[in-house]
C-alpha positions in Angstrom: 74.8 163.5 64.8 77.7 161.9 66.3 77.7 158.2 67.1 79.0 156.9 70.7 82.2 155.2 70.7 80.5 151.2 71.0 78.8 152.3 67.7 81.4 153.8 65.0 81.8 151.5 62.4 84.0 148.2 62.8 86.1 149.0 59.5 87.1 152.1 58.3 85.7 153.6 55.2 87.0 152.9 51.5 89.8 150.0 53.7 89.1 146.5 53.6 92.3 145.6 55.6 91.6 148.5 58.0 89.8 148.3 61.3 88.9 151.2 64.1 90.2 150.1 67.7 88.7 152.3 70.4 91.7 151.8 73.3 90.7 151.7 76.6 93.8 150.4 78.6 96.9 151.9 77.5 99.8 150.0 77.4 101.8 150.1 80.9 98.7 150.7 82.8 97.5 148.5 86.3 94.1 150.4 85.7 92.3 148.2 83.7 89.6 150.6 82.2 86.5 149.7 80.5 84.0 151.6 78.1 80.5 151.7 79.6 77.9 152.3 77.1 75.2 153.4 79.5 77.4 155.8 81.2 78.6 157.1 77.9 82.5 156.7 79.7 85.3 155.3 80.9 85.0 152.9 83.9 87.8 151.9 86.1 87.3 147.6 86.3 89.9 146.6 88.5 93.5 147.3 89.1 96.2 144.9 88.2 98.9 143.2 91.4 102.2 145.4 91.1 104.5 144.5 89.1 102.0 143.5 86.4 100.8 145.7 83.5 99.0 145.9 80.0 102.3 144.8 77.5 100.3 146.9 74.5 97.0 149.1 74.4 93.7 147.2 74.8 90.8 148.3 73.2 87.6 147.0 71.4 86.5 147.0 67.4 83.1 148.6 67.9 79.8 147.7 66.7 81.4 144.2 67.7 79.8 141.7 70.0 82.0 138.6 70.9 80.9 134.9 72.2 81.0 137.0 76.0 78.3 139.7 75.7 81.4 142.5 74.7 83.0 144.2 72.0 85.8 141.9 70.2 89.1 142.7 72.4 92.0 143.8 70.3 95.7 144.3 71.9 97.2 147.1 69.3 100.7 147.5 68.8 101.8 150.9 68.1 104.8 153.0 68.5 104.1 154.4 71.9 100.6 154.4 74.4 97.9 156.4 73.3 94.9 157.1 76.3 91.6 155.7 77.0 89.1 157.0 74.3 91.8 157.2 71.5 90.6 155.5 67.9 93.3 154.1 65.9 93.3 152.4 62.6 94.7 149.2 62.8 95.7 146.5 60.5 94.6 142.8 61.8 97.4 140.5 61.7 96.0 137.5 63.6 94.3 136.5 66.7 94.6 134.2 70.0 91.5 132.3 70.0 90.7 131.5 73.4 88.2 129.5 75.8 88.1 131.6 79.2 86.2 130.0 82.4 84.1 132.6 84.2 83.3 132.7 87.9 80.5 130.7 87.4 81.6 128.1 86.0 80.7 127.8 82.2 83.0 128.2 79.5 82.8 131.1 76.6 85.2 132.1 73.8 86.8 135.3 74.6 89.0 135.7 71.2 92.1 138.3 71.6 92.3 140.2 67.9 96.3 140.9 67.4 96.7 144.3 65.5 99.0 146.9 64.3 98.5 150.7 64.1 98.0 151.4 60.5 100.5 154.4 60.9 103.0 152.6 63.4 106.7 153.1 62.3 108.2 150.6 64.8 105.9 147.9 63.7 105.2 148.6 59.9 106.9 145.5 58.7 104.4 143.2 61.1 101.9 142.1 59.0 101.1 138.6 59.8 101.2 137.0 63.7 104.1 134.8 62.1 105.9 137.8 62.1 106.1 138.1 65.7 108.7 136.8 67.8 107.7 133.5 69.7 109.0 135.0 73.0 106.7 138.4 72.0 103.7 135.5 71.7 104.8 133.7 74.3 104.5 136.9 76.6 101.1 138.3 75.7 99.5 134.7 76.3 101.3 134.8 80.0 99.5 138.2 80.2 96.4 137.1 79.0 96.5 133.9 81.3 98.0 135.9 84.8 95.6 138.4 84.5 92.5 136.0 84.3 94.0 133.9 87.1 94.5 137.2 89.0 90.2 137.3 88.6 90.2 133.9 89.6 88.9 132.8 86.3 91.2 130.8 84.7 91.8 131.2 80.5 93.3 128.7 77.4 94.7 130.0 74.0 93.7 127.2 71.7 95.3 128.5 68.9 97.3 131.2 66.9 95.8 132.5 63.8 96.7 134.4 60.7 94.8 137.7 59.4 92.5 135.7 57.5 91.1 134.0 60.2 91.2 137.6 62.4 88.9 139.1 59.7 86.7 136.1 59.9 86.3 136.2 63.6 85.4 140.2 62.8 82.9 139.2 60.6 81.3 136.7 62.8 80.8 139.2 65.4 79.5 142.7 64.1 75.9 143.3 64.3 
């Protein structure tokens, strides 16, 4: 019987340094799209301002469920964009952990897992967040903090963390 996507397994088989990332917003996209488990699909959730767009693909680990009610996000560098749906395996190499403000007011941890294709040429040599450029870091937090203030929520990265801490944040969250 085949599983829906929400419910494959968070890491892959026989790889303890390997995770699946369903993508669901390739990278430079506007269309921010969004797995629906009910519906069993793809949902369109909004549409970024032009000019803007997703700098990588942005997906979910599944059988995940972060401090927000979703799947833990994951922005996945690989060599060129894949399409909603697509499962990759990754390699974690950090994470943005981040507090996030939603339109009600209250305050909830909405962690960014950082990740590399596991079969990515360009990036093969990335292993480690440190091993990003501070202007590459410096851009995806903009992202991340535009496109909230674009929702009218506004979002803070409290810190940059190593693949250690990544994996921790993975275990915290699968059910």
């Amino acid at each position: 019987m085949t599983k829906p996507l929400h419910q494959l397994p968070a890491r892959v088989p026989h790889s303890h340094q390997r995770v699946h990332v369903v993508v669901e917003t390739p990278k430079g996209g506007r269309n921010k799209v969004a797995f629906d488990p009910e519906l069993q699909a793809f949902k369109l959730k909004g549409v970024l301002p032009e000019g803007h767009s997703f700098p990588f693909d942005f997906g979910f680990v599944p059988s995940t469920q972060a401090e927000d009610g979703d799947p833990l996000d994951v922005l996945l560098l690989l060599d060129a964009p894949t399409f909603p749906g697509c499962v990759v395996e990754a390699r974690l190499i950090g994470a943005l952990e981040i507090e996030q403000e939603e339109k009600d007011g209250q305050t909830v941890r909405n962690d960014r897992l950082l990740a590399v294709a596991a079969d990515s040429r360009e990036h093969k040599s990335i292993h480690t967040i440190a091993n990003l450029s501070g202007e590459m870091l410096h851009e995806i937090e903009h992202f991340f903090v535009s496109y909230n203030q674009v929702k009218g929520q506004s979002l803070k990265v409290l810190r940059r963390v190593g693949p250690e801490r990544a994996h921790a944040l993975l275990e915290h969250a699968q059910h």
